[in-house]
N, C-alpha and C positions, 0 to 999 in steps of 0.2 A: 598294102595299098596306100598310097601316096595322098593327103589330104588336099582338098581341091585348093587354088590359090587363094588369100583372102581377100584380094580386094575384089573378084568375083563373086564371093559370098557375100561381103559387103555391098555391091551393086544390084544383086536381086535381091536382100534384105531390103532398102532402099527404095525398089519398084516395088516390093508386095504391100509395104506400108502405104506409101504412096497413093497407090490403088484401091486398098482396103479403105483411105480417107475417104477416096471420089465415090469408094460405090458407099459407105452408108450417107455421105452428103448427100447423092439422090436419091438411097432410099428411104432416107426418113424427110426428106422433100413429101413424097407420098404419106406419112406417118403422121405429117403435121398438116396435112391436108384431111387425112381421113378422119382422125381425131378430134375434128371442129366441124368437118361437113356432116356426118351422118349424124350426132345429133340434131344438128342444127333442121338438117332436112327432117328427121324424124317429129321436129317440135314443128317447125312448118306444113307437114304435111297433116296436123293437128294430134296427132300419137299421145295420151299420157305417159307420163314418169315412169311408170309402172313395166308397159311397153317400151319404151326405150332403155329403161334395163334391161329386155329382155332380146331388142335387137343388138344393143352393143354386145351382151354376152354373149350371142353367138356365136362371136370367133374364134369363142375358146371350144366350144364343143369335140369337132373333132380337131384341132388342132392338139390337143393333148397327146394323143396316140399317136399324131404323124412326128410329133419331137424325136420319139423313139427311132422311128425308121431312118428319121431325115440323121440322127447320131452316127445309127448305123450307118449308113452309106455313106457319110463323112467320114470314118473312120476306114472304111472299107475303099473307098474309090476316092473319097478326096471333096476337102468341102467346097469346091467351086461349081460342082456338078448340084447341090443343094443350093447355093447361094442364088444360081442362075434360076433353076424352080420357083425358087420365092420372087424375085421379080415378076415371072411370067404369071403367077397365079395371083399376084396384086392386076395385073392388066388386066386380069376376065375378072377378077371382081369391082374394078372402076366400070368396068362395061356393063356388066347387070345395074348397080346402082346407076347408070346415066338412061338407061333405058325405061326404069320402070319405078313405080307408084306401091305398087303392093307388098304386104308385110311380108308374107310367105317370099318374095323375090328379095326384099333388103336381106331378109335373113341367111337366102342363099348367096348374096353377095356380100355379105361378112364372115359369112364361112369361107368365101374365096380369099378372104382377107386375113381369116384366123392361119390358114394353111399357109400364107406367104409369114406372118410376121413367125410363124411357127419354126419353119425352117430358116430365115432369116437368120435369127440370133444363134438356134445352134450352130449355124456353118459361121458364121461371124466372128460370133465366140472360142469356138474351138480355131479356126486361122490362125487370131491375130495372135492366140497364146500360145502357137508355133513356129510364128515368124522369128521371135528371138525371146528367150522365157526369161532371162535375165531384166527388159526392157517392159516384160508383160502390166506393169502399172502403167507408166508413161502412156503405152501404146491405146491401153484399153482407156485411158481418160484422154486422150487425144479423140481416136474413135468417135465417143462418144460427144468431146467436143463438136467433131464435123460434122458427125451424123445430128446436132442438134441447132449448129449453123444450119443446116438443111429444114428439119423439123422448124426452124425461126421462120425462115421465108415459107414453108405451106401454111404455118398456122396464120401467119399475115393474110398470103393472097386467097386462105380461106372463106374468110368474109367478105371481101371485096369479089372475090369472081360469086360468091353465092350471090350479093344485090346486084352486082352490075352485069353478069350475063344467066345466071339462074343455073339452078342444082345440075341439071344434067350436062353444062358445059364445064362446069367448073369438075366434076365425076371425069369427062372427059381427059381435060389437061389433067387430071392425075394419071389417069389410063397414060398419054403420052409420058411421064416423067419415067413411069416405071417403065415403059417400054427403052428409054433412051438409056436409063440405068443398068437395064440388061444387056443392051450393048456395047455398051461401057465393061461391064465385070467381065466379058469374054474375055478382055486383055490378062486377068491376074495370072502370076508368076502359078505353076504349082509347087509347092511345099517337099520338104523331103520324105519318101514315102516311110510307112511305117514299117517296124522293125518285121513285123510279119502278118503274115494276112490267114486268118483261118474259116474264111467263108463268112455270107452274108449273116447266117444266123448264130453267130461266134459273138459278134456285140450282144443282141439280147440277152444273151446266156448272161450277161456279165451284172444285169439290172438287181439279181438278189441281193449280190456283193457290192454294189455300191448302194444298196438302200441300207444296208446295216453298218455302213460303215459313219463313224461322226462327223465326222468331218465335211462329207457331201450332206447331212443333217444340216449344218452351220447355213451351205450355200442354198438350201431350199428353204428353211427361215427365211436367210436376206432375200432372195426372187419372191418367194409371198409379199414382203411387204414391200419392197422395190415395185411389184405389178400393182399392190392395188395403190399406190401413193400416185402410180401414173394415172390408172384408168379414173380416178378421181375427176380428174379436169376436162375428161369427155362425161360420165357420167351426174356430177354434180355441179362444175363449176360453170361451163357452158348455158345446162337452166336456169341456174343460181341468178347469173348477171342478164341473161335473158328475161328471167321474171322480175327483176329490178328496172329494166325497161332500157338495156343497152342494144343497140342494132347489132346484125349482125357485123358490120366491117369492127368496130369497137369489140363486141366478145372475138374475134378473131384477135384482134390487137394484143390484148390483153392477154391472151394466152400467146401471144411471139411474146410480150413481155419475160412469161415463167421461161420461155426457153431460152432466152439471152441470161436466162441467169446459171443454167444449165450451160450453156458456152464456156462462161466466163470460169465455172467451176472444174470441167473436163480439160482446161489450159493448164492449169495450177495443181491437179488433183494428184500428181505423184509426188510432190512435196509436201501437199496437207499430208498423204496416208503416212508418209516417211516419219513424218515430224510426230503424229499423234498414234499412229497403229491402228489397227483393225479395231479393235475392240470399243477403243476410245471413239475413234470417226464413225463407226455404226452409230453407236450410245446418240451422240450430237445429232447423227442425221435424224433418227427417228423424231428425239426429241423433239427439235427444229422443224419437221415436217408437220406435226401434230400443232405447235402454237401457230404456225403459218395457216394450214389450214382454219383452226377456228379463229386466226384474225380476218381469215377473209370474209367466216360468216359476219361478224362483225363491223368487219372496214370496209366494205364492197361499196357501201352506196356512193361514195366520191374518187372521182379520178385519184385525187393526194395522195389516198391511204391504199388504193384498192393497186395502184401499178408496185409500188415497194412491198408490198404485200406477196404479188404473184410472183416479184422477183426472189424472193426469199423463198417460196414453194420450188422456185423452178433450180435454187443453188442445191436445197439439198432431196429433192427428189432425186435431182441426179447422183447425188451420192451416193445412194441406194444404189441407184439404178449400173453406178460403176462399181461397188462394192460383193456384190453378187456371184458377178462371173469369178470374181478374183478370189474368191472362197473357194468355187469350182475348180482353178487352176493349181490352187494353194494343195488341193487334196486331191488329186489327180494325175496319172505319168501320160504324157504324151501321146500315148500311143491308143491309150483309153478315154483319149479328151471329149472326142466328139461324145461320147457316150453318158461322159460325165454332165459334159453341156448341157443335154438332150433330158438327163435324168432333173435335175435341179431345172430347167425349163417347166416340167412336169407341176412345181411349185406355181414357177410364175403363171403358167395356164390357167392352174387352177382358181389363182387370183381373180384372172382374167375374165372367169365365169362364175365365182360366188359372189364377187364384191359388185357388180352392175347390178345382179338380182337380188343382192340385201339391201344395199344402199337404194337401189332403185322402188322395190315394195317400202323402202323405209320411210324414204320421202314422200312417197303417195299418202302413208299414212299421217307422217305428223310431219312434211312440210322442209323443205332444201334446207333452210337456216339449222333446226332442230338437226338434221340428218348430218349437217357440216362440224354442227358441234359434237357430236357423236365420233365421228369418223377421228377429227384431232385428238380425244380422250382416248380412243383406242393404241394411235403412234404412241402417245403418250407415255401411255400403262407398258408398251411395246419396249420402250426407253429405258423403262425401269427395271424391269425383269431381263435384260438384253443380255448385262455383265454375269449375271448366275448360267442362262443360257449359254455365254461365249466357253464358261469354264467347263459345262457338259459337253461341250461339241470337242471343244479345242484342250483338253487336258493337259497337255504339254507335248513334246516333240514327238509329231505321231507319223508313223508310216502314209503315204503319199495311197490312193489306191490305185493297185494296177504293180506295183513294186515288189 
């Protein structure tokens, strides 16, 4: 059989990149929206700390279980059919939140939200590390780049549409982005199929074997701490500056600030990894996340200190938050990616739902500043035990799983 031309292969290389930028640019347009309105609204509607850990974590609930499935049928049928679900199911959960006041209703409308960011990132993930595996740093910190240009503008017009047209319009215009976004990823290219298909329930089979394997260990470390370094700044930094006495347009502000720093790191980010390695650029990110965080309990009370501050969360939050999948890729063939994705998701889920109900009872008890310094000692300690961890995980040149 004759291989196909290459500058055709190069042409739809080209458009799935392409594509793959515009749809996480709008979907995390929604991401940096939702991430600053439902606390915000949870603190307005007069909720304690306590309670709003316990509405943010419920998007991990079941979204945990649907990572698996959503693997599956990424691997099985192909990740645009996932990716498209996850938009849809961000639009019915902007529509419960713009309709209604009650806790029991938030909760189901973060579960509509846990199920999209759910699927999301494993169809996301598994994609772009197909488009071209050669290219898969570059791509995944570009990705991440757009997708968090995107996350810049909702976390901006977060605060500003909460005062100036009130929760449920501003819930609305996110409902509209992720519907626009869904019509937009109809265009992506499909991928080349996999090498062979053995039914829907041929992925799960595979979930033993990649849980024993190390190397998928490595990538559910980095997603635990890459999810809770995010869920941070919905859960604690939002009140934090809230109870210091910033409006809401201002605590929106401030969090576009962490994600312009997040931009500027997803442009650069295949040259940092190149130049420092895995090992080394985890060690720095954690480090760096952990003095960031407790400079914010710290530095918060003035504009000066409190905008460099969020920018330095938002450079290496993302690192994390690029560093993760590319462990899942590092140790994974192709053809088992979505599954890989889906399994190491599993991590970040979990994040998703311990760290809003720790941090959030933690605060209640002794107080956002105390809880901030906590959470930094943790990355911290994280930093330091990371390099003994990378040599359990990563021993030396190990079979890929799936090979």
């Amino acid at each position: 059989m004759t291989s196909p031309p290459a500058e055709p292969v190069r042409r739809a290389e080209s458009r799935a990149v392409a594509l793959i930028y515009a749809a996480a640019f709008s979907y995390q347009i929604t991401l940096g929206l939702v991430q600053v309105l439902v606390p915000l609204y949870a603190l307005h509607l007069g909720y304690n700390l306590a309670l709003l850990g316990v509405i943010v974590a419920s998007q991990a609930v079941f979204g945990l279980l649907l990572r698996l499935f959503a693997g599956a049928i990424a691997d099985q049928f192909g990740e645009r059919w996932v990716l498209w679900a996850s938009f849809l199911t961000m639009v019915f959960g902007a529509a419960v939140f713009a309709i209604s006041e009650a806790v029991a209703m938030l909760i189901l409308a973060q579960s509509f939200i846990g199920y999209s960011r759910a699927t999301y990132w494993t169809a996301t993930q598994s994609y772009v590390s197909r488009i071209n595996p050669e290219r898969s740093g570059e791509v995944y910190g570009r990705v991440n780049a757009f997708g968090n240009a995107g996350g810049l503008i909702g976390a901006f017009l977060s605060g500003a549409l909460a005062s100036g047209l009130g929760y449920p319009a501003a819930f609305a215009v996110m409902g509209a982005v992720a519907l626009a976004g869904f019509v937009g990823s109809i265009a992506l290219p499909p991928l080349a199929a996999r090498s062979s298909r053995r039914g829907f329930r041929a992925p799960l089979a595979q979930i033993p074997a990649i849980a024993r394997h190390r190397g998928m260990g490595l990538g559910g470390f980095a997603a635990f701490a890459a999810s809770a370094a995010m869920i941070m700044a919905s859960v604690l930094f939002v009140p934090y500056l809230t109870e210091l006495g910033y409006n809401e347009t201002v605590n929106g502000g401030m969090q576009a600030v962490g994600v312009v720093g997040s931009i500027a790191l997803g442009m650069v980010f295949g040259r940092v990894l190149g130049r420092l390695g895995r090992r080394r650029t985890h060690t720095i990110a954690l480090l760096m996340t952990g003095l960031a965080v407790i400079g914010v309990a710290q530095g918060a009370s003035a504009y000066l200190t409190l905008a460099p501050l969020m920018l330095a969360y938002g450079v290496f939050r993302a690192s994390l938050s690029i560093l993760y999948p590319i462990a899942g890729a590092d140790h994974s063939a192709p053809e088992r990616r979505g599954m890989a994705m889906a399994y190491i998701g599993l991590y970040w889920g979990t994040a998703q739902l311990v760290a809003p109900l720790g941090f959030g009872a933690l605060a209640g008890a002794v107080g956002l500043q105390a809880t901030l310094w906590t959470a930094g000692a943790i990355f911290i300690a994280a930093s330091a035990v990371f390099p003994l961890l990378y040599r359990w995980f990563v021993p030396g040149k190990e079979q890929t799983f799936g090979e």
